[in-house]
C-alpha atoms as an extended CHARMM CRD file, in Angstrom:
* protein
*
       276  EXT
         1         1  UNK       CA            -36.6310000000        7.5970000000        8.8540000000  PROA      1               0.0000000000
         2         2  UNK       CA            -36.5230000000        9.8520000000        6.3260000000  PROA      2               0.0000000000
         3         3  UNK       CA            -36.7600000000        7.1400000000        3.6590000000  PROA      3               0.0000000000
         4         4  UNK       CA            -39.4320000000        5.9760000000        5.6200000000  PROA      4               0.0000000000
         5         5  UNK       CA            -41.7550000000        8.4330000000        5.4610000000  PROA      5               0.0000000000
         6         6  UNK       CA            -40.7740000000        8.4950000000        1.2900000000  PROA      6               0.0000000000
         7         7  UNK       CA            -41.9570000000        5.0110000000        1.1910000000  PROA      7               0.0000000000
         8         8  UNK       CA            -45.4770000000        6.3460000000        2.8260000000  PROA      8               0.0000000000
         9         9  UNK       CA            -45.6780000000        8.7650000000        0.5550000000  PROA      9               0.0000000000
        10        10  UNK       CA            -45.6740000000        6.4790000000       -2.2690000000  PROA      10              0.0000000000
        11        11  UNK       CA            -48.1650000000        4.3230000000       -0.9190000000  PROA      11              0.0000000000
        12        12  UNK       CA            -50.4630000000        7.0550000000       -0.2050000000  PROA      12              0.0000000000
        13        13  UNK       CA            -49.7870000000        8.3950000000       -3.7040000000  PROA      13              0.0000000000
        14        14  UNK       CA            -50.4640000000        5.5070000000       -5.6300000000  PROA      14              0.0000000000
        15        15  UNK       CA            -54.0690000000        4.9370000000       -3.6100000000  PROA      15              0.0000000000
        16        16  UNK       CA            -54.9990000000        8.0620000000       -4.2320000000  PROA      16              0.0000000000
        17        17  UNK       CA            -55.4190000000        7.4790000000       -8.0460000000  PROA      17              0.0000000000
        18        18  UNK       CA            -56.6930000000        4.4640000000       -9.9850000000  PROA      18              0.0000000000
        19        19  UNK       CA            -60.4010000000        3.4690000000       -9.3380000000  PROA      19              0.0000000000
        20        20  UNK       CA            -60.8640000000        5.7010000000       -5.8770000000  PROA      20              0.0000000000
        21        21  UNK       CA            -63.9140000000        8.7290000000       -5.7550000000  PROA      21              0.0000000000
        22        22  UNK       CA            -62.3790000000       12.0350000000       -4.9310000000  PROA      22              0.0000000000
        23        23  UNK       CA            -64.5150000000       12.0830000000       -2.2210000000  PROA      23              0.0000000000
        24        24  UNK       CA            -63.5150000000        9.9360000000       -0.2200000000  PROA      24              0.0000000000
        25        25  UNK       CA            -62.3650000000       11.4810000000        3.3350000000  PROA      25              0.0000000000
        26        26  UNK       CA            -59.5870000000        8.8670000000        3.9140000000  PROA      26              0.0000000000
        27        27  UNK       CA            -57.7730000000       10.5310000000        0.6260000000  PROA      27              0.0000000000
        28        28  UNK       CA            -54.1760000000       11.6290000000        1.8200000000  PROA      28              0.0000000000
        29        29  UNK       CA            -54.7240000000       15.7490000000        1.4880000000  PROA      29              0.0000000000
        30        30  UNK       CA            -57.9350000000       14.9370000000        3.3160000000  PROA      30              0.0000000000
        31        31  UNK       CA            -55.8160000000       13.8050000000        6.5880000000  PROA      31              0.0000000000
        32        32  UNK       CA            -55.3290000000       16.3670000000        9.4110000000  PROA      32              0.0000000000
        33        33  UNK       CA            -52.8270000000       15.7620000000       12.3580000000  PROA      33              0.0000000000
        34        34  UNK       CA            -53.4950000000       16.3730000000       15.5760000000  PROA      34              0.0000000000
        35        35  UNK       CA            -52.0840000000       16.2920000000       19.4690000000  PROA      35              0.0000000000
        36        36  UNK       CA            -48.5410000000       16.7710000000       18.0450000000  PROA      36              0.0000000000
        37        37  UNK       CA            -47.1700000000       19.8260000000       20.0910000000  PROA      37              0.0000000000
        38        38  UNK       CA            -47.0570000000       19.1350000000       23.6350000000  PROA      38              0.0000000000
        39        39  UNK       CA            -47.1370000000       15.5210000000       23.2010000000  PROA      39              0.0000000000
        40        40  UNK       CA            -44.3500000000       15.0830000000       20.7850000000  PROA      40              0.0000000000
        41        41  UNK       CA            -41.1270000000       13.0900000000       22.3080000000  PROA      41              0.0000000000
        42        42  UNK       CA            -38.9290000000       14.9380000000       19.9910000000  PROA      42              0.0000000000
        43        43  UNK       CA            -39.8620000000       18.3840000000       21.3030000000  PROA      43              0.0000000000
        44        44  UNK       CA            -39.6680000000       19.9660000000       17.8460000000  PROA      44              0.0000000000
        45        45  UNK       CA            -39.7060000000       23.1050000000       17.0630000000  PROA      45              0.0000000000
        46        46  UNK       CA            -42.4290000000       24.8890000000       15.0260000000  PROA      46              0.0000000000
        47        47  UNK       CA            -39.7970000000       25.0460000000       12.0100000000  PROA      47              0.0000000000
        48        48  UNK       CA            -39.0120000000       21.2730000000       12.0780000000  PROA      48              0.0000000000
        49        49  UNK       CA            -42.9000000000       20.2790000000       13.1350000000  PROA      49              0.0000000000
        50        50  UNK       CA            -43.8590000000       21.6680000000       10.0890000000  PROA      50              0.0000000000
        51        51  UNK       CA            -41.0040000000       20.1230000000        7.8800000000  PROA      51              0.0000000000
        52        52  UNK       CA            -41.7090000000       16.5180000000        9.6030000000  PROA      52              0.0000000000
        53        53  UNK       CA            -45.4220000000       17.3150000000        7.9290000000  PROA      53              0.0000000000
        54        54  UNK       CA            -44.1070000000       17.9520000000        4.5750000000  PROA      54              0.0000000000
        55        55  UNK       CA            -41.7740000000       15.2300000000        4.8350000000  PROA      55              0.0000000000
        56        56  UNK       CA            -44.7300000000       13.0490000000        5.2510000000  PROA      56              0.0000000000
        57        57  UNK       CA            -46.9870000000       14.3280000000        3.3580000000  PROA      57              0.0000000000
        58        58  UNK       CA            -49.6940000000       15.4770000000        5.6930000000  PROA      58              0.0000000000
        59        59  UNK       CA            -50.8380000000       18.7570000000        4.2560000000  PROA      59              0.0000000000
        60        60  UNK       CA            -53.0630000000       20.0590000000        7.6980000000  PROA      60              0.0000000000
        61        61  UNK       CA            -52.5730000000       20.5220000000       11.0540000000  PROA      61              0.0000000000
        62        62  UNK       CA            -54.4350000000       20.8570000000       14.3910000000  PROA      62              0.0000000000
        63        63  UNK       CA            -52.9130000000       22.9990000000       16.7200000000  PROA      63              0.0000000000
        64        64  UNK       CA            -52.6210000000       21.8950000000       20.0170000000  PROA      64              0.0000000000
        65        65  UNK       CA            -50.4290000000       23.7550000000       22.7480000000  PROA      65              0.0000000000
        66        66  UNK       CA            -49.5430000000       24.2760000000       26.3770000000  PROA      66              0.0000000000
        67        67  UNK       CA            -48.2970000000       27.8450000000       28.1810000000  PROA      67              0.0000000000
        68        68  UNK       CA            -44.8510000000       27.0610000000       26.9700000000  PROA      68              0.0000000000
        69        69  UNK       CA            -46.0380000000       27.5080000000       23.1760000000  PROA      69              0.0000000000
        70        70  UNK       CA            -47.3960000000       30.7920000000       23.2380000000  PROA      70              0.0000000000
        71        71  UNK       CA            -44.3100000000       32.8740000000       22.5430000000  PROA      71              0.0000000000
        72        72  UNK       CA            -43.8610000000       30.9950000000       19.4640000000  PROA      72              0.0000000000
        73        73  UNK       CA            -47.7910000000       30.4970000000       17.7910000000  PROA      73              0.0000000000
        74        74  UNK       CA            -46.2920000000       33.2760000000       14.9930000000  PROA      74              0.0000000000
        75        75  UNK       CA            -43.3140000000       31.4490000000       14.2990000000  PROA      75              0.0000000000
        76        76  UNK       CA            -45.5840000000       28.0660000000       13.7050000000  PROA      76              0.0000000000
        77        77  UNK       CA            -47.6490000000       29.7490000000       11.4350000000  PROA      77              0.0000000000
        78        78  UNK       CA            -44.9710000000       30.9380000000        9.6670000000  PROA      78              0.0000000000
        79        79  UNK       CA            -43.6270000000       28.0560000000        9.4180000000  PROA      79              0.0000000000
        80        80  UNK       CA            -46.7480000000       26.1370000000        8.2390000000  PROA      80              0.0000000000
        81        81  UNK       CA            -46.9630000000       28.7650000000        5.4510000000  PROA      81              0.0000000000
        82        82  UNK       CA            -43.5950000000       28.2230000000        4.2670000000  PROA      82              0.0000000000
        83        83  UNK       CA            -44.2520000000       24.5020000000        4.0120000000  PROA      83              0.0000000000
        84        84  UNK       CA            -47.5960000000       25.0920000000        2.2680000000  PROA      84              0.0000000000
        85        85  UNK       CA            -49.1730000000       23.8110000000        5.5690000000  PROA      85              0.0000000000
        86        86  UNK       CA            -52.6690000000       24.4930000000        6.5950000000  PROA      86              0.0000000000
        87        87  UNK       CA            -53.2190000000       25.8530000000        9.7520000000  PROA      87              0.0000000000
        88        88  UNK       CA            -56.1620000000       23.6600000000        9.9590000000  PROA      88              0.0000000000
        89        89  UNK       CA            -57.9230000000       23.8910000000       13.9390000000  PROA      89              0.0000000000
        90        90  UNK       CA            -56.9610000000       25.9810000000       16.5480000000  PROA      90              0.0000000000
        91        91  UNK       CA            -57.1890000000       24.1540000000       19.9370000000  PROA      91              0.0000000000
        92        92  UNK       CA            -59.3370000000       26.4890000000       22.8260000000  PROA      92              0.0000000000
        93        93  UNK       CA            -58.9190000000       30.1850000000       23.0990000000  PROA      93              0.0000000000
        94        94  UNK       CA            -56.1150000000       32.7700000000       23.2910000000  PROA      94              0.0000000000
        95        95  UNK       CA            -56.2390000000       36.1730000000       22.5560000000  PROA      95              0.0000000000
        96        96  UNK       CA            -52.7010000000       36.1560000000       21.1630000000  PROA      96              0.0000000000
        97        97  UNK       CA            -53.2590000000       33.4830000000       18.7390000000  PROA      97              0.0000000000
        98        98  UNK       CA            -56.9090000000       35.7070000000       17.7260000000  PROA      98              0.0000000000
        99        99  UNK       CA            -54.5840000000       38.8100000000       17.0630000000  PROA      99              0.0000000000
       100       100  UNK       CA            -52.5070000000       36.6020000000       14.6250000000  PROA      100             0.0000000000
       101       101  UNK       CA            -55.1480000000       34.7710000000       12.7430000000  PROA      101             0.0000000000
       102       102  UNK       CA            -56.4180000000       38.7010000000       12.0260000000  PROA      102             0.0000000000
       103       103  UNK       CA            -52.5930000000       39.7280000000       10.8680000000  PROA      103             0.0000000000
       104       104  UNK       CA            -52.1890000000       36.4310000000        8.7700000000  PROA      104             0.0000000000
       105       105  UNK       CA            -55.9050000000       36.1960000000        7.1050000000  PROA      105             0.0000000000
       106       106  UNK       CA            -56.3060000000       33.0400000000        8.5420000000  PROA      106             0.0000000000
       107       107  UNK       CA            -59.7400000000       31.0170000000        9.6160000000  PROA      107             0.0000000000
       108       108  UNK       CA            -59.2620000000       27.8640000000       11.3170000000  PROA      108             0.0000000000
       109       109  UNK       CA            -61.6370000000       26.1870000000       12.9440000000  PROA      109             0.0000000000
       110       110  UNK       CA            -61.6930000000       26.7580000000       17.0950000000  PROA      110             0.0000000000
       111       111  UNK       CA            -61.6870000000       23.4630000000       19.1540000000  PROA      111             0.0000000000
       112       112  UNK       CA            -63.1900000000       23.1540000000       22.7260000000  PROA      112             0.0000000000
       113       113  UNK       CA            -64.2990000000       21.3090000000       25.5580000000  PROA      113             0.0000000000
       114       114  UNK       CA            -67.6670000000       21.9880000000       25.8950000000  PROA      114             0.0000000000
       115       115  UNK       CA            -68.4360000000       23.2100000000       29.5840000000  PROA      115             0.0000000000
       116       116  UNK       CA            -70.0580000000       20.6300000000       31.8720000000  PROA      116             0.0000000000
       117       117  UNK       CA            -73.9680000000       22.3710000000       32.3700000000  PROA      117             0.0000000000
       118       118  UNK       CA            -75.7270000000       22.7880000000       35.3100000000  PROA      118             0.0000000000
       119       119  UNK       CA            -79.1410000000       21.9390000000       35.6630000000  PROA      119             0.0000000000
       120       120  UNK       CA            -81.5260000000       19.2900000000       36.7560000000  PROA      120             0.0000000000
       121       121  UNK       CA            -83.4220000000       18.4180000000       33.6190000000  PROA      121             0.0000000000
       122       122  UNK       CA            -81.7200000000       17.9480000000       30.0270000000  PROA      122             0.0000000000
       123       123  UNK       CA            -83.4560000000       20.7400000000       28.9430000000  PROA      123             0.0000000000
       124       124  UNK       CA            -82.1120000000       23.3250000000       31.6170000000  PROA      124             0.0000000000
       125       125  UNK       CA            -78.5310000000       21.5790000000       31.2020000000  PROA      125             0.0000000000
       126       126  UNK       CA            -78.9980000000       22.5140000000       26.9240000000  PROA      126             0.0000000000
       127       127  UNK       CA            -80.1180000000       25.9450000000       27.7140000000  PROA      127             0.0000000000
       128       128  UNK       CA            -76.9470000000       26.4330000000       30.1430000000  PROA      128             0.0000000000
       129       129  UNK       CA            -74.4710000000       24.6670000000       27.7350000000  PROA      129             0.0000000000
       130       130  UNK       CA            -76.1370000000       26.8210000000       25.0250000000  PROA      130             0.0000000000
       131       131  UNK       CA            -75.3430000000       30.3080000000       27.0560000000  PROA      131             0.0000000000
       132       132  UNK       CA            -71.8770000000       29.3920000000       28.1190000000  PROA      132             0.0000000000
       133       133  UNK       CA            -71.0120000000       28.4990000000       24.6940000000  PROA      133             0.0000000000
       134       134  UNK       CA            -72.2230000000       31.9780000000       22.9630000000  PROA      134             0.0000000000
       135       135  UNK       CA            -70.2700000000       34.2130000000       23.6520000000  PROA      135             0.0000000000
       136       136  UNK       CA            -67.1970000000       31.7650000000       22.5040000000  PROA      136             0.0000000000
       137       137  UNK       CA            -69.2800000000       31.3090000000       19.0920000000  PROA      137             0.0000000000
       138       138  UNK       CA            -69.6050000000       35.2670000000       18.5980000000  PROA      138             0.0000000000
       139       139  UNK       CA            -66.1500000000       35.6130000000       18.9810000000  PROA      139             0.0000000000
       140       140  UNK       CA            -65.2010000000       32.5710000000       16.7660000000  PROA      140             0.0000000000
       141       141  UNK       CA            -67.6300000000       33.8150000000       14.0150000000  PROA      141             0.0000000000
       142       142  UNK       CA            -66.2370000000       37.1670000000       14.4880000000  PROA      142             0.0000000000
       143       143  UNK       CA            -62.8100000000       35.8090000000       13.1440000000  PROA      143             0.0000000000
       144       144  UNK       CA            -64.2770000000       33.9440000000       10.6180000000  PROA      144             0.0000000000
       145       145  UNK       CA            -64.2180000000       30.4810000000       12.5290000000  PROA      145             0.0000000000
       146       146  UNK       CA            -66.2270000000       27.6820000000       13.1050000000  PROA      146             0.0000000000
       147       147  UNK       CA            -66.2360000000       26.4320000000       16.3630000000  PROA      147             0.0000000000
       148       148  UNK       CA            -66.0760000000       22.9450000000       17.1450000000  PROA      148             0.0000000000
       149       149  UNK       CA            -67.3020000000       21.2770000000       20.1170000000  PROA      149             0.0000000000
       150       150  UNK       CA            -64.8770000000       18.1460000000       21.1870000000  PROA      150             0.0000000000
       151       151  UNK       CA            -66.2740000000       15.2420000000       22.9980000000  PROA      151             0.0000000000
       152       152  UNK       CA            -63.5410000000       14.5850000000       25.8900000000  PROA      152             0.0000000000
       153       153  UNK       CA            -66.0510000000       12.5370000000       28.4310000000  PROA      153             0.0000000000
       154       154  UNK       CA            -69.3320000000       13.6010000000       30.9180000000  PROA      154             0.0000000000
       155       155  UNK       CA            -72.3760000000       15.0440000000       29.8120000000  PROA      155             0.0000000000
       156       156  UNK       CA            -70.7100000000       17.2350000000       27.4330000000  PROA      156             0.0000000000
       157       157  UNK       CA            -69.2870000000       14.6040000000       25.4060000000  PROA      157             0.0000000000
       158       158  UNK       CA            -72.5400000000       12.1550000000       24.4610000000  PROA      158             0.0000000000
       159       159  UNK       CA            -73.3310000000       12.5380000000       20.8320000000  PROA      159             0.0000000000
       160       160  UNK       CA            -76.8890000000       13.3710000000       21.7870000000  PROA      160             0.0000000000
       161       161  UNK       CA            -75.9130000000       16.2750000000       23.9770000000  PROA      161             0.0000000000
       162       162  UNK       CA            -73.6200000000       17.4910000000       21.5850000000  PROA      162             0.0000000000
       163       163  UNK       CA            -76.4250000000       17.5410000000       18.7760000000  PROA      163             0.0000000000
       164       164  UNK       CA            -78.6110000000       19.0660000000       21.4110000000  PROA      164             0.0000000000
       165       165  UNK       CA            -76.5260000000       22.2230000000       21.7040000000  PROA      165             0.0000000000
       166       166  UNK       CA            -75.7330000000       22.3140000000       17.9240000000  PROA      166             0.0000000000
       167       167  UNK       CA            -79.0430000000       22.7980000000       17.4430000000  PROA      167             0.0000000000
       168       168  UNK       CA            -79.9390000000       25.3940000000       19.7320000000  PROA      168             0.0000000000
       169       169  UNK       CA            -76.9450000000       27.1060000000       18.8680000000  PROA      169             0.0000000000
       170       170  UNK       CA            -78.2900000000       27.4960000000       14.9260000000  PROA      170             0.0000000000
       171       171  UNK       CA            -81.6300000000       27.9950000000       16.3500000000  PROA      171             0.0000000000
       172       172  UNK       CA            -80.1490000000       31.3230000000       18.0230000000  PROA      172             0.0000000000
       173       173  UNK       CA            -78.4920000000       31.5230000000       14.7490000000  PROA      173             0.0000000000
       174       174  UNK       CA            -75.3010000000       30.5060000000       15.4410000000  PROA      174             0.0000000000
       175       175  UNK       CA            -74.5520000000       28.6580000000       12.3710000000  PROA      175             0.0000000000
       176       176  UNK       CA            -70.8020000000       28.3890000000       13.2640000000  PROA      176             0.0000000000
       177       177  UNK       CA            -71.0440000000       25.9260000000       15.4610000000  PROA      177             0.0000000000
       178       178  UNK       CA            -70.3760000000       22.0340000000       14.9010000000  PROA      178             0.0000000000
       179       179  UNK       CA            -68.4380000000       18.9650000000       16.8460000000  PROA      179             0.0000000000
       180       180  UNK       CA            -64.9940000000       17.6560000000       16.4870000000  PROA      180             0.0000000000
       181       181  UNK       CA            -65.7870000000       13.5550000000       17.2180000000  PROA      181             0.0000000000
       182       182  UNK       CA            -62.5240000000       11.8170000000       18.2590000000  PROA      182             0.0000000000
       183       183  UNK       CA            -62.7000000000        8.1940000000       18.4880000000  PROA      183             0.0000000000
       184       184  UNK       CA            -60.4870000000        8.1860000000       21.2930000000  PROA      184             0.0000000000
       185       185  UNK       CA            -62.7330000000       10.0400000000       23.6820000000  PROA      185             0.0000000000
       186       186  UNK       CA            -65.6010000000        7.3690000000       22.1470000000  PROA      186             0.0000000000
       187       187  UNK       CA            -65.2390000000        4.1920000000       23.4780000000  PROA      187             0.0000000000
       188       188  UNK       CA            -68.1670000000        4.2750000000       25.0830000000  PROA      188             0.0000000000
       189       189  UNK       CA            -70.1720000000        4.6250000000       21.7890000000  PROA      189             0.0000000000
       190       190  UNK       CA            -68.7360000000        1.6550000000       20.1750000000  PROA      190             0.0000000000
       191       191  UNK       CA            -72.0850000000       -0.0510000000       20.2310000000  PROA      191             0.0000000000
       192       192  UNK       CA            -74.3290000000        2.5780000000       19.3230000000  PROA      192             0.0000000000
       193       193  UNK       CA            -71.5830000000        4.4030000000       17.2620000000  PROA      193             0.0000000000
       194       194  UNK       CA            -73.8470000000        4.1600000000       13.8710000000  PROA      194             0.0000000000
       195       195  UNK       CA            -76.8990000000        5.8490000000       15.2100000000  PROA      195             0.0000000000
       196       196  UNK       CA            -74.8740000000        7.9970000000       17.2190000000  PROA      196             0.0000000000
       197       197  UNK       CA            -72.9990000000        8.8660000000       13.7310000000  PROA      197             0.0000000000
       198       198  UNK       CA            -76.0890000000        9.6630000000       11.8510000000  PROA      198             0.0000000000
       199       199  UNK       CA            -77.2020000000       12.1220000000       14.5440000000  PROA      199             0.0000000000
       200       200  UNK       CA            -74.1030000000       14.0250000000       14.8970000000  PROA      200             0.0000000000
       201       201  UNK       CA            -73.0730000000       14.0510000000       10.8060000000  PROA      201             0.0000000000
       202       202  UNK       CA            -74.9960000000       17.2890000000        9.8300000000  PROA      202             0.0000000000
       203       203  UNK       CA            -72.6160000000       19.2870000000       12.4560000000  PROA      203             0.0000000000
       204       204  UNK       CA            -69.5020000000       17.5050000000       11.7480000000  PROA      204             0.0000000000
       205       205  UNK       CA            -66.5980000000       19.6610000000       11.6840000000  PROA      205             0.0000000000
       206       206  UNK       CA            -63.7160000000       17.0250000000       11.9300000000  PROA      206             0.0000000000
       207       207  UNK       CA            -63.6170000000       13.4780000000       12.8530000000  PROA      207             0.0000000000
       208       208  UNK       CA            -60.6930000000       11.9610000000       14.8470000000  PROA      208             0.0000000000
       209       209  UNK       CA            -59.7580000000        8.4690000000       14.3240000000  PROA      209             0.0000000000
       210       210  UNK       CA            -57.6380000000        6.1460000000       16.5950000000  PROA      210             0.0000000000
       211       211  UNK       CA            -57.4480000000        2.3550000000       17.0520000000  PROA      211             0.0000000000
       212       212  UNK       CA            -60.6460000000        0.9280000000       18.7350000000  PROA      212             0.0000000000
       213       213  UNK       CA            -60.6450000000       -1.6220000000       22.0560000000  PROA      213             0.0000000000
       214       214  UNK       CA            -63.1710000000       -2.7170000000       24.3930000000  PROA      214             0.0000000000
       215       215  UNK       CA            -62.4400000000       -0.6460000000       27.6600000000  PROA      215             0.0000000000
       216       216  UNK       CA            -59.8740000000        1.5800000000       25.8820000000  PROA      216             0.0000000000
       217       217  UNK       CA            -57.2120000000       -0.7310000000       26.1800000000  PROA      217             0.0000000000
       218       218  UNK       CA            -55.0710000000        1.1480000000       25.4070000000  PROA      218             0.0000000000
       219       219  UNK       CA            -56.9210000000        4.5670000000       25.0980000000  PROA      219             0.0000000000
       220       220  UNK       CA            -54.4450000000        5.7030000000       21.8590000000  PROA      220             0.0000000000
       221       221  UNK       CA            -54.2580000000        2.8460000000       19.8020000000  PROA      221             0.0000000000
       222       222  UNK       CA            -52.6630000000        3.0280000000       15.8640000000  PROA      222             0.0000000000
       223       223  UNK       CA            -55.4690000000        3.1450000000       13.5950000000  PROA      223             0.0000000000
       224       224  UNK       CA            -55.9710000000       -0.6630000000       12.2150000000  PROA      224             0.0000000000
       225       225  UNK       CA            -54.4950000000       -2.3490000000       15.1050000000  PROA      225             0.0000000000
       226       226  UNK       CA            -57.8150000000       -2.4270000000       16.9940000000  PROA      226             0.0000000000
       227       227  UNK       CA            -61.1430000000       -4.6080000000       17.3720000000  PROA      227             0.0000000000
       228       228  UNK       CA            -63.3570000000       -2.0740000000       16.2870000000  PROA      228             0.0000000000
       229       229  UNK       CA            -62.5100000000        0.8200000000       14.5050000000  PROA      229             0.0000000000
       230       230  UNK       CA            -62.9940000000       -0.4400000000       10.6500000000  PROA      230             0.0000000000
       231       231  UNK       CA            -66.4100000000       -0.9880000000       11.4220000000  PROA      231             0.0000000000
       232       232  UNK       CA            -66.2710000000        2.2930000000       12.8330000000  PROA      232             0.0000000000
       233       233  UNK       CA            -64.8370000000        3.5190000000       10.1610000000  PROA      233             0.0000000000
       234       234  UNK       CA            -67.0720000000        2.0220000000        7.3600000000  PROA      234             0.0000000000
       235       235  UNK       CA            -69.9160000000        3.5510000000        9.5780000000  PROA      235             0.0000000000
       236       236  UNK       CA            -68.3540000000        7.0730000000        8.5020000000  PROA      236             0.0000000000
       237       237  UNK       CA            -67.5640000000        5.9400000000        4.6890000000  PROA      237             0.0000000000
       238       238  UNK       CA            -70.8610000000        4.6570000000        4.3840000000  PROA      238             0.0000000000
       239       239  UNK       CA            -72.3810000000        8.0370000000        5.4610000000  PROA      239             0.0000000000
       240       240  UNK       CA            -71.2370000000       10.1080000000        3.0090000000  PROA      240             0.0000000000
       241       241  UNK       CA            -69.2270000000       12.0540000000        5.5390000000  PROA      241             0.0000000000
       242       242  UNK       CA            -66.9020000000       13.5400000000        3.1120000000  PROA      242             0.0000000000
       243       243  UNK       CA            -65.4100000000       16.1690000000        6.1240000000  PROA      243             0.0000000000
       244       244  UNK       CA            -61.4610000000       16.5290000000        7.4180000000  PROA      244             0.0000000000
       245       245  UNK       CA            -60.5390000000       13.3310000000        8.8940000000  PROA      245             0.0000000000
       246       246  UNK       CA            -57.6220000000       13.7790000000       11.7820000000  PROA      246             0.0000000000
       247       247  UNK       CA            -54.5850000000       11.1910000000       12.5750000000  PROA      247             0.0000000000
       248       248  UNK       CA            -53.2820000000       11.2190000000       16.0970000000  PROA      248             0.0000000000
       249       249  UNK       CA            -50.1890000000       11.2370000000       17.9540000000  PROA      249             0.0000000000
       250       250  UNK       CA            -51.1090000000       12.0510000000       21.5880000000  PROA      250             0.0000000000
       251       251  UNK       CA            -48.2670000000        9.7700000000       23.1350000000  PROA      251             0.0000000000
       252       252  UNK       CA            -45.8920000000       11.2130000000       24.8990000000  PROA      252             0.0000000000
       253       253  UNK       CA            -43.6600000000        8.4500000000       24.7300000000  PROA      253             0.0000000000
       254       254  UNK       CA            -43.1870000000        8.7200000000       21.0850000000  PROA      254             0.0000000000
       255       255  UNK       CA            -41.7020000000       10.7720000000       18.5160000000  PROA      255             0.0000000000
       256       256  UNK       CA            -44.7260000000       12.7970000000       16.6380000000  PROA      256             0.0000000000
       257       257  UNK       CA            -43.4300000000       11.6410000000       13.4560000000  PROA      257             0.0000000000
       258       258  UNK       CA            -43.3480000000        7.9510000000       14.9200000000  PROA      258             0.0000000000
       259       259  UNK       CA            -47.1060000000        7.9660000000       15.8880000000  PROA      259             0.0000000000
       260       260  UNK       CA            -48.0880000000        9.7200000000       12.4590000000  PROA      260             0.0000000000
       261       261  UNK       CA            -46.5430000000        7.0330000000       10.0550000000  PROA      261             0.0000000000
       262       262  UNK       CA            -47.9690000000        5.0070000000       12.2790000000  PROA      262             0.0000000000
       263       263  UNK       CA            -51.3670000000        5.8970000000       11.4430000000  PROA      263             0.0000000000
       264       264  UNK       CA            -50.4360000000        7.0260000000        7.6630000000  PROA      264             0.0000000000
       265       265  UNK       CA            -50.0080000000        3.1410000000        7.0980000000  PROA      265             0.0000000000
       266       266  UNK       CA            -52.8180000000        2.2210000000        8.8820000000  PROA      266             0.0000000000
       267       267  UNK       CA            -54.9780000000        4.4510000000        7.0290000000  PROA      267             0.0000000000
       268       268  UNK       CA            -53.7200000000        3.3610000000        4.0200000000  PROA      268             0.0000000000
       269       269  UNK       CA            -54.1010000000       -0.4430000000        4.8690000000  PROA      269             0.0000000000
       270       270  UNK       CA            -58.1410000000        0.5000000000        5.7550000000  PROA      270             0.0000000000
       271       271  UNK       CA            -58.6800000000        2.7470000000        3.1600000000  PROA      271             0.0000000000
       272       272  UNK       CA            -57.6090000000        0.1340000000        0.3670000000  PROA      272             0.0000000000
       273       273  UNK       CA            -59.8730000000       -2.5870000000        2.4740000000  PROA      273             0.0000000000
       274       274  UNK       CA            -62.7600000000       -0.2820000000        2.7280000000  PROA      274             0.0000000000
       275       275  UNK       CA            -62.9260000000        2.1310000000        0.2460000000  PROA      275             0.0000000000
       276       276  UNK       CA            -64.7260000000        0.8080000000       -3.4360000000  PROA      276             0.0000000000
């Protein structure tokens, strides 16, 4: 395994010099991994979680967790920092974790589920999105965060709304807060994923990529082993999006490190298609 993830290494290496632009988001320290915590087969620990990432390369990560983590979000950030691991995204709120990011000087950007709104008219559903959410954007910005709204289905997870409630957000001045797309919540916007793309790119904070079927079959898919997702994909290199771009595991089934060489090779296989 271990001389597997050296050979990805090498590959990654070797496309991320010659003829490529530095800004291109599919570059290897660009690439953030995410949903490897509670989903991980393996069950590491934060010590070897962050030693799988430096084994392969992956320089960020997005911290996802369950109850059973809390006692040990210091000893992950510790270990991040010894690896020379960024502690990229925070996933929801904890007070605990808020306490540490003050002790450590640390800033990541705060992930969540936007609340479903009330209302009877998109308007009224906004404005109720828009007072749920600020109180969770004061306390983000008070940290130093950006806050990141994460499509995961409903109301709260259509481009448009999301754009909706950036924007009165930064109209209340509330410049802090952006959206986290993941392709695997997005199979719904397959057809319409370049408009919906262009709306949503001024408040990207981090865009998730997965493999891309019709009907989500399957949901988590490795990233080149769908229908869609290099059209997707040249959609978001054709932008100019030059933002974090996260790699998934999100498989319980699997070993994290599995899943994430996995999708190193597939970026790598669509990045030297795609990228000019």
């Amino acid at each position: 395994m271990r001389n597997r993830a050296l050979i990805i290494a090498t590959i990654l290496g070797t496309l991320a010099i010659g003829t490529l632009q530095a800004a291109d988001p599919l570059r290897p320290e660009n690439l953030v991994a995410w949903c490897i915590v509670p989903f991980d087969a393996a069950k590491r620990t934060p010590e070897q979680r962050a030693e799988m990432l430096h084994e392969l390369g992956i320089q960020r990560s997005a911290y996802d967790w369950r109850a059973e983590h809390v006692p040990t979000f210091e000893q992950e950030i510790q270990a991040y920092k010894k690896q020379g691991i960024e502690f990229f995204a925070f996933w929801g709120f904890h007070e605990e974790a808020f306490q540490l990011f003050k002790k450590y000087d640390l800033h990541p950007q705060i992930w969540l589920m936007l609340p479903q709104p009330e209302g009877a008219s998109q308007e009224a559903k906004v404005a109720d999105a828009v007072n749920k959410l600020k109180p969770l954007a004061e306390q983000a910005e008070a940290l130093g965060c950006q806050l990141g709204i994460y499509n995961h289905g409903g109301w709260s997870g259509e481009p448009q709304n999301m754009v909706a409630v950036c924007q009165a957000m930064r109209q209340a001045g509330h410049k802090n807060v952006g959206i986290v797309y993941n392709f695997h919540h997005g199979h719904d916007h397959i057809a319409n994923f370049a408009a919906s793309f262009q709306q949503m790119q001024p408040y990207l904070l981090c865009v998730n990529l997965n493999g891309m079927n019709d009907t989500a079959q399957p949901k988590i898919l490795g990233i080149g082993k769908g229908k869609h997702e290099r059209a997707m994909i040249q959609t978001v290199l054709d932008s100019g999006y030059q933002g974090p771009i996260g790699i998934l595991d999100h498989r319980n089934e699997l070993d994290a490190k599995e899943s994430l060489q996995e999708n190193l090779f597939g970026v790598a296989n669509v990045r030297r298609e795609l990228v000019k």
